[in-house]
N, C-alpha and C positions, 0 to 999 in steps of 0.2 A: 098976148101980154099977161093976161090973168093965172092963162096955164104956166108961165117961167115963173112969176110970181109966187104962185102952188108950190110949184117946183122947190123955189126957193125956202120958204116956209116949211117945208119936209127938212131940207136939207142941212137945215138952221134945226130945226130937231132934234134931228140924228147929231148932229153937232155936240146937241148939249145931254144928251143921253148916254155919248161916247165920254162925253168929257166928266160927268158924273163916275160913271164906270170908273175911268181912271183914277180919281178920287177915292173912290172907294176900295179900288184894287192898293193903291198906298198907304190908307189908313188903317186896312184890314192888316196889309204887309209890316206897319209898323206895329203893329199890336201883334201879330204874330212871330215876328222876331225878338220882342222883349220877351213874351214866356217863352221862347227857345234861351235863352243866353244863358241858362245855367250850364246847356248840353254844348254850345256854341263855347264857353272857356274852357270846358271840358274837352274838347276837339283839337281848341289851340295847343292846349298843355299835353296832349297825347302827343300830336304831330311830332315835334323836333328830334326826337329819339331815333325816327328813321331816317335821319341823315347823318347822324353823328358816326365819326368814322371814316368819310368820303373824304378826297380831297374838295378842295375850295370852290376847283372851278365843276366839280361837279352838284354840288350841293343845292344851288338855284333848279338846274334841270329836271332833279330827283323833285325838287317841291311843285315844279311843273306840272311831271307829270303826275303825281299825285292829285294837286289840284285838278288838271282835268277829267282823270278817274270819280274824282268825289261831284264834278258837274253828270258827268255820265250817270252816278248812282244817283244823283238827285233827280235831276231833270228825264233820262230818257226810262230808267226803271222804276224808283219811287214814285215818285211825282203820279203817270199813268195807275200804277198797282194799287196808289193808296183809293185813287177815285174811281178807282173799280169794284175795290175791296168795300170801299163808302154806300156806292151804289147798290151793290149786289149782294156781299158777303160782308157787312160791319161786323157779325160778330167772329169774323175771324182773325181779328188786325191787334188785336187782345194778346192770342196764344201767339201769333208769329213776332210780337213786341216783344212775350217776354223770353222765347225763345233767343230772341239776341241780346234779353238782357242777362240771361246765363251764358250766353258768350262772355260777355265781358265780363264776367265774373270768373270766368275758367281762365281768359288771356290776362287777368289783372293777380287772379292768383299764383298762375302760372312764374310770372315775374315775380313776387314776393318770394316761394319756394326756390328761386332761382339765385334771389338774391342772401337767400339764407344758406342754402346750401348749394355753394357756387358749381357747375360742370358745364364742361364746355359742351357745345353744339357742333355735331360732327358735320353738319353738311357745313358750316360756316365755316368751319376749321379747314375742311378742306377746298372750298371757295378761296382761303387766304392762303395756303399751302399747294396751292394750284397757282397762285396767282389769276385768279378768273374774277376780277371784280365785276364784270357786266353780268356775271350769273346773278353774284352778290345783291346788285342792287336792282335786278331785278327780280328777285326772292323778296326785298325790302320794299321795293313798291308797291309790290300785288303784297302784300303784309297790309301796308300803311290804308292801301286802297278797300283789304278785307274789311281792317279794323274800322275804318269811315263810313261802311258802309251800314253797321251796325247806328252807329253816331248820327248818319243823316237820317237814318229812317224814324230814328225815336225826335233828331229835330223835324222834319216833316210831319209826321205825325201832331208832334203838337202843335207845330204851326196851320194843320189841318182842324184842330180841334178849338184852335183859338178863332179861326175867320168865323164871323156869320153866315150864316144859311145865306145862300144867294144859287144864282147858275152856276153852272157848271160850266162856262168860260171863265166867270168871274174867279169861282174856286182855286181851277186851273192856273190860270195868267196869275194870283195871288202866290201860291205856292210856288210857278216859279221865279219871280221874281224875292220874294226868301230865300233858297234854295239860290238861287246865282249871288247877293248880295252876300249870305253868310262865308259863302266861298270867298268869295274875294278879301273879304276881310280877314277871314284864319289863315289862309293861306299868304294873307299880306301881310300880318303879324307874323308868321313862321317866319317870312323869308328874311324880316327887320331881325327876328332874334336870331338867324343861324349865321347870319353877314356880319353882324356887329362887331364879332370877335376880329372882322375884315379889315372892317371901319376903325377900328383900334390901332392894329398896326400901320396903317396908312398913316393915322394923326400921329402917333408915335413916332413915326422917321420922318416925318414930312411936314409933323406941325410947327408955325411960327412964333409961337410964343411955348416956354413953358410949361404954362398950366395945359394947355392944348396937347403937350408932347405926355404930361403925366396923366391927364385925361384917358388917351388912347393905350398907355400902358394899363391902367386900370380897368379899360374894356377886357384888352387883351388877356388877362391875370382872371379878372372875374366871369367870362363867358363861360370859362368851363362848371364852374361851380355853378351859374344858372343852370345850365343845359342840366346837369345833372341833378339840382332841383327840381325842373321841371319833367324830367325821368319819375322823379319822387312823386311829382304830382299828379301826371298824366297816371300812372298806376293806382292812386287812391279815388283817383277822378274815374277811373274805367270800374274799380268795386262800388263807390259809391252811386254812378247813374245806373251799372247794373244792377245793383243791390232793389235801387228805388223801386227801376223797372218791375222786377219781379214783383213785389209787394202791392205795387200799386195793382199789377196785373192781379195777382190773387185776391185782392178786394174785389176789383169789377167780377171777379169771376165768385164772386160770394163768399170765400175764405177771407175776411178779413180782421181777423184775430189779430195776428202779426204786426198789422199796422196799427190796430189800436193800441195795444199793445209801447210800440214805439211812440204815437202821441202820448200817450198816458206818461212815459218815461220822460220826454223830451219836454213837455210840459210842469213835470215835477223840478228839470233840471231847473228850468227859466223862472220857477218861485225862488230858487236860491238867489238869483242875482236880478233883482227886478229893475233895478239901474237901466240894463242892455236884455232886457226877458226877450224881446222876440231874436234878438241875435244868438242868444245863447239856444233858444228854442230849435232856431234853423241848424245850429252847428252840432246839435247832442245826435237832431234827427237824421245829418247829412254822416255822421261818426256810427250811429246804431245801422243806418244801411250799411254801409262799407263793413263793418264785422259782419253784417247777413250776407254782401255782397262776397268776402274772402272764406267766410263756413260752406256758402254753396259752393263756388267754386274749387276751395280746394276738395269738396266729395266729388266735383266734376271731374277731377285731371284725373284718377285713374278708370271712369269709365271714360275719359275722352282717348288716352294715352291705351289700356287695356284692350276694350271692347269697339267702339266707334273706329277709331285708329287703322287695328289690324281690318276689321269690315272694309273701310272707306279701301284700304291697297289692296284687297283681293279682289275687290266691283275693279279699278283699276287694272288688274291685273299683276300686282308690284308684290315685291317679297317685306312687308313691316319692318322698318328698322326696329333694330338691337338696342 
């Protein structure tokens, strides 16, 4: 009887040791996902771009599979890499940071240059002039999926820098439960905002009253102008987390000129308006990255487009396009 008892007493233990764990693994989760949220609206407002175009009924399936691409980058590649990278190699999570954060600084400028100076895209052109929309949108996935992949890493990463020191279960099972929660939510926001245009026309011919019937044409009139706001944003959202990336990386790496630099500015901004100073503060600095974010990158696109480009198709084996 005394040894069940024992027994007991262990078991009742481990009980409360697991259930602390989980505690902690939520607390740490929610403290780690509020300093992700600036990369987390940044993610939302990228997404929608890669569906616009498609028909209706495929529009959900494309955010699918997106979405579960972006679980695969969190969970089976990040997630591992960073607590390896932790373990073993910290100080290399630095260069490979900010190495994506000139990604996005070459694909944010890229679209600006593009928007300025409009030219079509031959493989797209001829996806549409083929009639081949499944190459289409699967050129648009693996796009959506590259650019996420970028986005999870710098959210992981902070949501790795935000948990406290604990085990490395705890780390682990932390980070994914971030990593699966943020998904759900961007991807659960994408899918409200690329439907809604849906939900318009349904209330529109279908609603019972009126204001229900003007409702739904007002969705239907103004979704495209959102989407294409949020074109506008996700593009200023990919200079300005690149932009940061990069900065903040050349501080850790002892260059921190640049950032001072931009405090010193963003902080001269915020005595002008001392009303709203730290909003103004946040917005001079979130403004001064995204011009560092679109200088780097546009010197990016012609070694990306010149030199990297033509290399990447001849390891390939492929002739550069023209």
């Amino acid at each position: 009887m005394s040894g069940l008892l024992a027994l007991l007493d262990d078991v009742a233990a481990i009980a409360k040791v697991a259930a602390s764990s989980i505690d902690d693994i939520a607390a740490a989760a929610a403290k780690a996902g509020t300093k992700a949220a600036g990369v987390v609206i940044d993610d939302a407002a990228v997404t929608p771009k890669y569906v616009t175009g498609f028909s209706a009924e495929r529009e959900l399936p494309i955010i699918w599979r997106i979405s579960l691409g972006s679980l695969r980058n969190k969970l089976l590649i990040l997630l591992p890499a960073l607590l390896l990278l932790e373990t073993f190699l910290p100080q290399a999570i630095t260069p490979l940071l900010m190495l994506g954060g000139a990604y996005l600084c070459f694909e944010g400028a890229e679209k600006v240059m593009h928007a300025l100076f409009p030219h079509a895209d031959a493989a797209v052109e001829a996806d549409f002039a083929t009639g081949d929309p499944l190459r289409l949108e699967e050129e648009k996935v693996a796009g959506a999926i590259k650019t996420d992949f970028i986005l999870s890493a710098e959210i992981m990463t902070i949501a790795l820098a935000a948990i406290p020191q604990g085990t490395l279960l705890v780390e682990a099972a932390t980070l994914a439960l971030v990593g699966a929660l943020i998904t759900v939510a961007v991807y659960g926001v994408v899918a409200v905002i690329v439907k809604m245009d849906d939900v318009g026309l349904h209330l529109a011919r279908t609603g019972r009253s009126s204001a229900g019937r003007a409702l739904g044409r007002g969705l239907v009139a103004g979704m495209p102008r959102l989407l294409g706001l949020l074109s506008v944003v996700g593009t200023a959202a990919m200079l300005w987390v690149g932009g940061s990336i990069v900065i903040h990386g050349l501080e850790e790496l002892g260059q921190g000129w640049l950032g001072h630099h931009i405090h010193d500015w963003s902080a001269a901004a915020a005595h002008l308006a001392p009303a709203g100073a730290a909003a103004v503060e946040w917005g001079a600095k979130a403004v001064l990255d995204g011009i560092f974010g679109l200088a780097l990158g546009l010197v990016l696109i012609p070694v990306a487009t010149r030199v990297i480009g033509p290399l990447w198709a001849a390891a390939r084996g492929k002739r550069p396009a023209r």
